[in-house]
N, C-alpha and C positions, 0 to 999 in steps of 0.2 A: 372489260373496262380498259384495256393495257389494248387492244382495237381500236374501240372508241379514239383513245385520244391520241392514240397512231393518224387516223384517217381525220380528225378533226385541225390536229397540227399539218398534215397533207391539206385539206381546204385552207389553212389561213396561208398558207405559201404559196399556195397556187394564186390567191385573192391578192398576194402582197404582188407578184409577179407581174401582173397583169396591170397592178394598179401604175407600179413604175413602169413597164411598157406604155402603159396611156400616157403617162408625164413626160416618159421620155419623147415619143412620139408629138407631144403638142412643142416642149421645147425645141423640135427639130423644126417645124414649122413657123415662121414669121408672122406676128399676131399685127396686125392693124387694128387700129381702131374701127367700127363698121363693118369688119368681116364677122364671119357669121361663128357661132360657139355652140357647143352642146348642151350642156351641165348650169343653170342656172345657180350665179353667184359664187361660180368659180373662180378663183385667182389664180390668176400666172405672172411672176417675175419675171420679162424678158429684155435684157441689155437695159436692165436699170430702172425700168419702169416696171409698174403693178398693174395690169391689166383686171377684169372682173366681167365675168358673162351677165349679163341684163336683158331683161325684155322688154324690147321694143317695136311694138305694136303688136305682130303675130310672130315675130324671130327671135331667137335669140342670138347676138350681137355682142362681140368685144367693145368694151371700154374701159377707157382709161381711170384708175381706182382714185378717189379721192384720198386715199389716205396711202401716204407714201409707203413703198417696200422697207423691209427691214432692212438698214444697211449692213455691210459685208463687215466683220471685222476688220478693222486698221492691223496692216502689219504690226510686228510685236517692235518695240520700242525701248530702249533702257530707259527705266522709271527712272532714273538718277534726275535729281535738280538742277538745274544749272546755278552755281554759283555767284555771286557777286562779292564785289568790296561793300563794306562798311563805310560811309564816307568819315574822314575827320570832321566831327560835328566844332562851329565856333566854342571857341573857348572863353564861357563869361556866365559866371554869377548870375546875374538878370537876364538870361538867352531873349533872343526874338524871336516873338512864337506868331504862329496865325491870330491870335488872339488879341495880340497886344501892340500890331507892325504897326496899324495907324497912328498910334501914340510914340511909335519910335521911330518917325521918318526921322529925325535929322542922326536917329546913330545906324542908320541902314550902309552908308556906304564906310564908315571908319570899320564894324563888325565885319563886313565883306573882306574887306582889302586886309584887316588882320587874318582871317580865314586862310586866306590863299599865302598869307608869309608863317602862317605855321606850317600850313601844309607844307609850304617848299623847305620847311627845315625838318621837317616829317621822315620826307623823303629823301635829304642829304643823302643817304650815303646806300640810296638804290643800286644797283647797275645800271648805266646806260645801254638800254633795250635798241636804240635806236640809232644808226648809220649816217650821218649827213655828210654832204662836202657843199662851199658855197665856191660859184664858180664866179669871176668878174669878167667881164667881156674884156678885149683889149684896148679897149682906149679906154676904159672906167675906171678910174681911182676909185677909191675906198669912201672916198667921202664920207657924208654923216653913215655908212650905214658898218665904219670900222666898228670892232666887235662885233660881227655878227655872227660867228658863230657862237660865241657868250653867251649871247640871246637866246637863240635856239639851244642849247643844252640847257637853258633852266625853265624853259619851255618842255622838253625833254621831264625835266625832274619835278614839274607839276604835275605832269600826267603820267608819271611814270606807274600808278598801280593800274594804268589800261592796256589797252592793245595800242601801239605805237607801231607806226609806218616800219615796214623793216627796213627800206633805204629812203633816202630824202635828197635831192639834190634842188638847190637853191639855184639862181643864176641873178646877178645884179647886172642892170648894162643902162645905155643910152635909149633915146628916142631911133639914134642914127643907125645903132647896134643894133635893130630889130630884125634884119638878117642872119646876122651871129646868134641870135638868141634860137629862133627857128629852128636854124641845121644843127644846132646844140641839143633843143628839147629832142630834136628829133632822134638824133642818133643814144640820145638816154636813153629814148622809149622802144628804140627796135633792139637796142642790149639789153632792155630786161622781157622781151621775149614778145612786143608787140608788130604786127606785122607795116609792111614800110609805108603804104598805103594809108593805114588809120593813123600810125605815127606822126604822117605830115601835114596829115588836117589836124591832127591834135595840137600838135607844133606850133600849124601856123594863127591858132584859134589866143593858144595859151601867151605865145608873143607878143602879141595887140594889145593882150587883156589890162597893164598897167597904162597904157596910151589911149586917149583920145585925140589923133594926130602928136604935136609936139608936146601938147600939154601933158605931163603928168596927171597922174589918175591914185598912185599909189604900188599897188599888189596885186597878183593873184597865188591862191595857191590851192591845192588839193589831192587827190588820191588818182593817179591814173592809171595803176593795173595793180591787181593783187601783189604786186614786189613793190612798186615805187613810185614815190608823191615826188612833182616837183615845184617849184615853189618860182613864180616872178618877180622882179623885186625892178622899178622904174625908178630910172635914177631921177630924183626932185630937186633939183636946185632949188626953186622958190624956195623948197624948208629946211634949207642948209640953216642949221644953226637957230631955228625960230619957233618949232616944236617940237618939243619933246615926248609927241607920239612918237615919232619918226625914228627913233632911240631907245629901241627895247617894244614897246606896245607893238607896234607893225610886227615885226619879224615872230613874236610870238604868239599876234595874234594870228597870222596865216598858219604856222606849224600846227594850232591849234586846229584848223580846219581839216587840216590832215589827219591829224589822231579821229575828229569828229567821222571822217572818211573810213578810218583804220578799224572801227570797231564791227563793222560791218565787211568783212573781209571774207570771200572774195567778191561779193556783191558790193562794192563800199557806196555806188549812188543809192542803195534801199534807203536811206534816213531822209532821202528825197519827197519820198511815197506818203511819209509814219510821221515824223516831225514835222511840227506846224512851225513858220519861216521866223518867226520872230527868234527862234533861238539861236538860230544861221549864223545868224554875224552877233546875235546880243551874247552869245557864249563864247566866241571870239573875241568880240569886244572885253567882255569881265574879265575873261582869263587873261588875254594880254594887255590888258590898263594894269591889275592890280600886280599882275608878277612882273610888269617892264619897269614899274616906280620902288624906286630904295625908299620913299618914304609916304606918310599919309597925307600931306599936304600936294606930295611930287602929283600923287591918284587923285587927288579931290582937282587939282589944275587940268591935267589931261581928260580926267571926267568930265569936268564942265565944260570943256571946250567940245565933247566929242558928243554929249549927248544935251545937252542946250539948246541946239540949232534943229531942228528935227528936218529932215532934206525928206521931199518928192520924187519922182521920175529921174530918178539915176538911169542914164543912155550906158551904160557899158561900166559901169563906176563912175563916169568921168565928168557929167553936167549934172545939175541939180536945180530944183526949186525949195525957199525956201520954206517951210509952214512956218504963221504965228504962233508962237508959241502961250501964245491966250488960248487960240482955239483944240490946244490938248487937253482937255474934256474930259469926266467921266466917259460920256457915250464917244468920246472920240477914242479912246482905247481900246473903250468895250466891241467898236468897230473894227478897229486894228487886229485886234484878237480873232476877230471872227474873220476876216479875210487873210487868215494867217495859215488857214488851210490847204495843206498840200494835195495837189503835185503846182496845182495852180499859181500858186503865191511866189514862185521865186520866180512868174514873168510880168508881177505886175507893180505898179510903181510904189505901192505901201512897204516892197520889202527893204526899201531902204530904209527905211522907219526902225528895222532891225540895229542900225549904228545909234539910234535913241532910247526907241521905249523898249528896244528888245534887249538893249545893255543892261536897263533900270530894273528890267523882267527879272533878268538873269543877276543881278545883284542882290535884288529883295530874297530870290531863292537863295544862293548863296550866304547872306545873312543868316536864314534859318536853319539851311541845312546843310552848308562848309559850300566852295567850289565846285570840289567831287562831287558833289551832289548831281551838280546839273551835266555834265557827264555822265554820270552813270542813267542818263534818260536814254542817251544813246545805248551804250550799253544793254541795259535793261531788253529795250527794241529790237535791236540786233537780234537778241534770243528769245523771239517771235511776242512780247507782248506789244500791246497796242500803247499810243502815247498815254491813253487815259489810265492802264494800269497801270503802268512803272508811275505814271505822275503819282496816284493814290499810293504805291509800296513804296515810294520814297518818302513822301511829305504827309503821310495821314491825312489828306485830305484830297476830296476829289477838285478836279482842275478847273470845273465851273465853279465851283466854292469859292477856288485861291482866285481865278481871277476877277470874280465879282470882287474882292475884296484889292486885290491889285491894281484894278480898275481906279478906286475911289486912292490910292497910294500914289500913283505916280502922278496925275496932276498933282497933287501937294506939292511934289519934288522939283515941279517946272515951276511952279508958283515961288518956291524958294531960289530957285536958277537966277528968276528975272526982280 
């Protein structure tokens, strides 16, 4: 018996042997489709594909398996969650819910702009996370844009529970200064470790950005390498003294573009890809209306002025067409919305539409679910989910729902404008 299964354990070793010999042997050899196989309805996994011997005609023939190879296991991964903030949800008795926003257009933007002045006293006594210096070209006075550092630190203390640019550098100048501003951006960008080459297209790209010729255009700002955002600021006479965007809104709402940039660090353009464009400029918009105004009437003036007008084919910022503001529509949003999909959307002329319906977007959000809220999409993103999850784990509802229903909200709001 103690033979037996001496010599019976000898034939299964010798059978296993041979078997991996054949396996190893066919894996040494390069399967094509078409070539010829032994063993009917054999598989072989080779560089990713599932191969399966079949008969065709009188041969037998590799082919390609219809049903895919088992995949490899994924490298091991820390199961750990990624974390997020809690947003400061509005503080009120009767909240704005999905349910009830139709019936509460006209207290959509007082709820908003209370949000974000709790928030910023939330946040009083944060740390400042984040580095800036504003620089003035040499012949620019201070003009309207004195205090501006003020601005950008409470800018600063809005977004202070996100990732925030580690250095920020500003620069204010002329039409004439657009020299100065160049050799400026540029020698920022080759100190924080860009090479001199991309620095100077970057330079001379970011320079232009507030000018369309002499005219003023406004700003530009954003993230330009994993260390430092810099920020353009066009000196406007026209609005010396006659907007009070130009006094707090501006300056915080560009900073905001940068955090928008920061959260996605060192990739900061990915929010390019994953966000849909109306939140671009309408979350820069909300955050720097509601946090640049000391009061709710200062917000409801700056508001109507900035999203009333709804503008077309912005050339660089700087020219504009204007839309009726009759023909903002349900189906004209529900339009808006759908050509709001990236990468596409920030070359085409609907994205200006972000300084209108994409403000009223981001306020109605805001409303429901604090400022933070709309921030934390980016956020969310940044740590691989898709815009439609983080929409759904923020707001309980999926984001065809919200804007079927946002859709029918913001005509109301332009209806009440005019």
């Amino acid at each position: 018996m103690t033979q037996n299964r001496k010599f019976f354990s000898y034939l299964m070793t010798l059978a296993l042997s041979l078997s991996l010999i054949q396996t190893n042997a066919q894996g040494s050899v390069k399967i094509s489709v078409g070539s010829s196989c032994k063993q009917l309805n054999q598989k072989v996994n080779q560089s990713g594909n599932l191969y399966q011997c079949i008969k065709s005609g009188q041969k037998l023939v590799w082919s390609k398996s219809a049903t895919s190879p088992t995949p490899l296991p994924a490298p091991t991964k820390s199961t750990k969650q990624a974390s997020f903030i809690t947003p400061l949800a509005p503080a009120n008795a009767n909240p704005i819910t999905w349910q009830n926003i139709e019936s509460r257009i006209n207290d959509i933007s007082a709820v908003a702009w209370q949000s974000t002045q709790d928030t910023l006293k939330a946040n009083s006594s944060a740390s400042q996370k984040s580095t800036i210096k504003v620089i003035y070209a040499p012949l620019t006075a201070n003009s309207h844009y004195a205090g501006f550092e003020d601005y950008l630190r409470t800018g600063i203390q809005l977004w202070s529970r996100f990732n925030l640019p580690p250095h920020s550098t500003f620069l204010v100048y002329s039409y004439d200064e657009i020299p100065w501003a160049r050799t400026t951006i540029a020698k920022v960008l080759v100190d924080s470790g860009m090479d001199s080459k991309s620095a100077a297209q970057e330079a001379d790209n970011l320079s232009h950005a507030p000018y369309g010729g002499p005219e003023c255009g406004g700003a530009n700002a954003g993230m330009m390498s994993a260390t430092e955002a810099i920020g353009a600021f066009g000196l406007c006479a026209r609005n010396e003294g006659s907007d009070p965007y130009y006094v707090g809104p501006l300056q915080i709402h560009e900073f905001t573009h940068q955090v928008q940039g920061a959260q996605y660090l060192p990739s900061f353009f990915k929010s390019q890809t994953i966000l849909p464009c109306w939140i671009s400029e309408g979350l820069a918009h909300a955050g720097g209306l509601s946090a640049g105004t000391k009061t709710l009437r200062d917000y409801l003036v700056v508001r109507q002025r900035q999203a009333s007008h709804p503008v077309l084919n912005v050339a660089g910022g700087h020219s504009a067409s204007q839309v009726d503001p009759s023909l903002v529509t349900v189906d004209f949003v529900k339009k808006f919305y759908n050509e709001s999909a990236p990468p596409g959307c920030f070359q085409v002329p609907e994205y200006s539409l972000g300084y209108s319906l994409g403000l009223l977007t981001t306020e109605a959000l805001s409303s429901i679910g604090g400022i933070e809220s709309t921030m934390l999409l980016y956020s969310r993103t940044a740590k691989g989910e898709t815009f439609e999850q983080a929409f759904k784990n923020i707001y309980g509802i999926n984001w065809s729902e919200a804007s079927t229903i946002l859709s029918r909200v913001i005509p109301k709001e332009f209806s009440a404008f005019n």
